[in-house]
N, C-alpha and C positions, 0 to 999 in steps of 0.2 A: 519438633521438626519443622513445623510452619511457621515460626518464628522466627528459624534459623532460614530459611530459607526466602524469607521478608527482610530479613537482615542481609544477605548476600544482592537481594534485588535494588536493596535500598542503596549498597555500598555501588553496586555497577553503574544504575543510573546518577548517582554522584561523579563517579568516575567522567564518565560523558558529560554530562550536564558542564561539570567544571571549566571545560576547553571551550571559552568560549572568544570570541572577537567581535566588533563591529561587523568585519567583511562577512563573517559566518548567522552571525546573527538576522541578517539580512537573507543572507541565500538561503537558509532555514526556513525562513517564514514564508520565503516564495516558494520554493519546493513543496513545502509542507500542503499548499492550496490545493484546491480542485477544481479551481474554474481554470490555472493555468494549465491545466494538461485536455483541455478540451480540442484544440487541433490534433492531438494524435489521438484522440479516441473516437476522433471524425474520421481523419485519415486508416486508421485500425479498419474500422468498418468498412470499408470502401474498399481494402484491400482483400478484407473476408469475401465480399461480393464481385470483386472483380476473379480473385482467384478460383473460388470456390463454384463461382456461378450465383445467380439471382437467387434460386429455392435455398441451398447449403448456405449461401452467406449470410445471406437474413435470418435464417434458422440457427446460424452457429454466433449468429450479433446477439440472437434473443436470448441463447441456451447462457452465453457470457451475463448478459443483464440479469438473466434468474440467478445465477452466481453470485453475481455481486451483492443481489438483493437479499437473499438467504444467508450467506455472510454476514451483511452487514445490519440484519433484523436477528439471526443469532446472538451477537454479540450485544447491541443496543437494548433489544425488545426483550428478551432473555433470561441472558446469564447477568446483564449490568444489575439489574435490579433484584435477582436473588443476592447478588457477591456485596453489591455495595461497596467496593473497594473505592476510595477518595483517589483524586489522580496526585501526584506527587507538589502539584502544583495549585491543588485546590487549597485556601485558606481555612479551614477547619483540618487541613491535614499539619502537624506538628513541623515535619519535613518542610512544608512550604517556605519557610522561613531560609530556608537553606539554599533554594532552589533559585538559580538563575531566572530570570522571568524576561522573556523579550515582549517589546511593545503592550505588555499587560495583558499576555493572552496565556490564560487558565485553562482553556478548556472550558468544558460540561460540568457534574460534581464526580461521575465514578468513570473509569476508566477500565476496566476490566472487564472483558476483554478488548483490545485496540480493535476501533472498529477503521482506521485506515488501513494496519497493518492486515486484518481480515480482507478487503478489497481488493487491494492492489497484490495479494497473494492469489485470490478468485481470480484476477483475470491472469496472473501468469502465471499460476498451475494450469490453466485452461490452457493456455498457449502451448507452453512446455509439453502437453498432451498432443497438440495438433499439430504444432510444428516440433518434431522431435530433432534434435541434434542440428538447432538453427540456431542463427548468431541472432535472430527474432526472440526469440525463447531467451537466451541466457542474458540476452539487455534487456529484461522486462521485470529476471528474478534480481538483478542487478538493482534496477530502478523500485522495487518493493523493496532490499534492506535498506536501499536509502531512504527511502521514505520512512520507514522504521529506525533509523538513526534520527533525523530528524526532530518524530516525536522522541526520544527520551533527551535529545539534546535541546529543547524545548520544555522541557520537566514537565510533560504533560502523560506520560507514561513511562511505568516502568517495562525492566526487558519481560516477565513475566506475561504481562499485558500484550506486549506484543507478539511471544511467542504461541500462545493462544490462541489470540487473534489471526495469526498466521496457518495455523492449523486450523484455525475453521475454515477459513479462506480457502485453503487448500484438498479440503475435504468436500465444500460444496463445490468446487470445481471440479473435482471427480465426477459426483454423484450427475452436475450436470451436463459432464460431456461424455458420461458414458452412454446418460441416456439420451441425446441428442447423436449420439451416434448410431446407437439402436434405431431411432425414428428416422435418421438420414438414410444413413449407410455413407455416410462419406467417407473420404481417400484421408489419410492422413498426408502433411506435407512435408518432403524428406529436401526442398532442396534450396538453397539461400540467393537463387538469381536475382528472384522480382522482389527480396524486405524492402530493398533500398530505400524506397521512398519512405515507407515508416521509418526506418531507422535514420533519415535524412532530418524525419522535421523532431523524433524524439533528441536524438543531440542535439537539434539547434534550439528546441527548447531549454533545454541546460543550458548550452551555452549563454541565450537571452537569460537567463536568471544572473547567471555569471557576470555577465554584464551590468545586470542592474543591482546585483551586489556590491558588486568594484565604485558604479557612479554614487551610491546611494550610503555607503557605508558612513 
């Protein structure tokens, strides 16, 4: 059954991995980063504390970082080094050979569970919890499968790995805004007036990738 089921993970991230281009292979690698999404997780913040108030927003910036952090030391500190699973793209893995490689970039050696796909799920389960039925929330779960296409179109994870990943992510963003709401008592946010600005510079982010995909291909 595990076998079968490495074989199906094997055959999907082929599937992806295979489509590749110039243009894509560039916006991949820029997407894939984390120092570009550093204006919107300035901006993020700032809107938690503008909306929220000074105590909640600070408190609900920190309860998101404990998130990410349990996430992403689940996955790394963990599970990678009980599983040992090689990434699709590491050179001791047989697949490697098979495996599209943009600009030479492998990864770590094990992959399992995806520790972006764990992150970027921790902050937008969290959201999706705070801002319920907001166009904030559903371009945040948007911008986590992309990020999760990414890595497997990068051969640096399989879907496996990221579905994992995505569940831990989404589990320590429970665990931390339940109890961050227990210690607040904050108001949940039902209503899409004031995203704009987040969602102003998160698309112009894209877009700037877009851009320097197009120039750079």
């Amino acid at each position: 059954m595990i076998e079968f089921l490495q074989n199906i993970d094997a055959q999907m991230l082929m599937a992806v991995n295979a489509m590749h281009s110039p243009f894509f292979d560039r916006f991949m690698m820029a997407f894939t980063g984390r120092w570009v999404w550093v204006p919107f997780y300035c901006v993020l913040a700032w809107y938690m504390v503008r909306r929220m108030g000074w105590r909640n927003g600070i408190g609900i910036v920190l309860a998101i970082g404990l998130a990410v952090t349990i996430a992403d030391q689940t996955c790394a500190s963990l599970i990678r080094p009980m599983a040992e699973r090689l990434r699709p793209a590491n050179l001791d893995n047989p697949l490697s050979a098979m495996v599209h490689i943009v600009d030479n970039y492998r990864g770590g050696s094990y992959g399992f569970p995806s520790c972006h796909a764990a992150n970027t799920f921790a902050l937008a389960g969290f959201m999706c919890l705070l801002c319920r039925r907001s166009r904030l929330s559903l371009m945040l779960v948007l911008w986590a499968l992309a990020t999760c296409y990414t890595r497997m179109y990068l051969g640096v994870h399989y879907p496996g790995d990221l579905l994992v990943g995505a569940l831990v992510g989404t589990a320590a963003s429970m665990l931390c805004y339940y109890l961050a709401q227990h210690l607040l008592r904050f108001k949940r946010i039902t209503d899409n007036d004031d995203t704009w600005p987040v969602l102003t510079v998160l698309l112009a982010i894209v877009v700037g990738i877009l851009i320097y995909a197009f120039m750079t291909q």
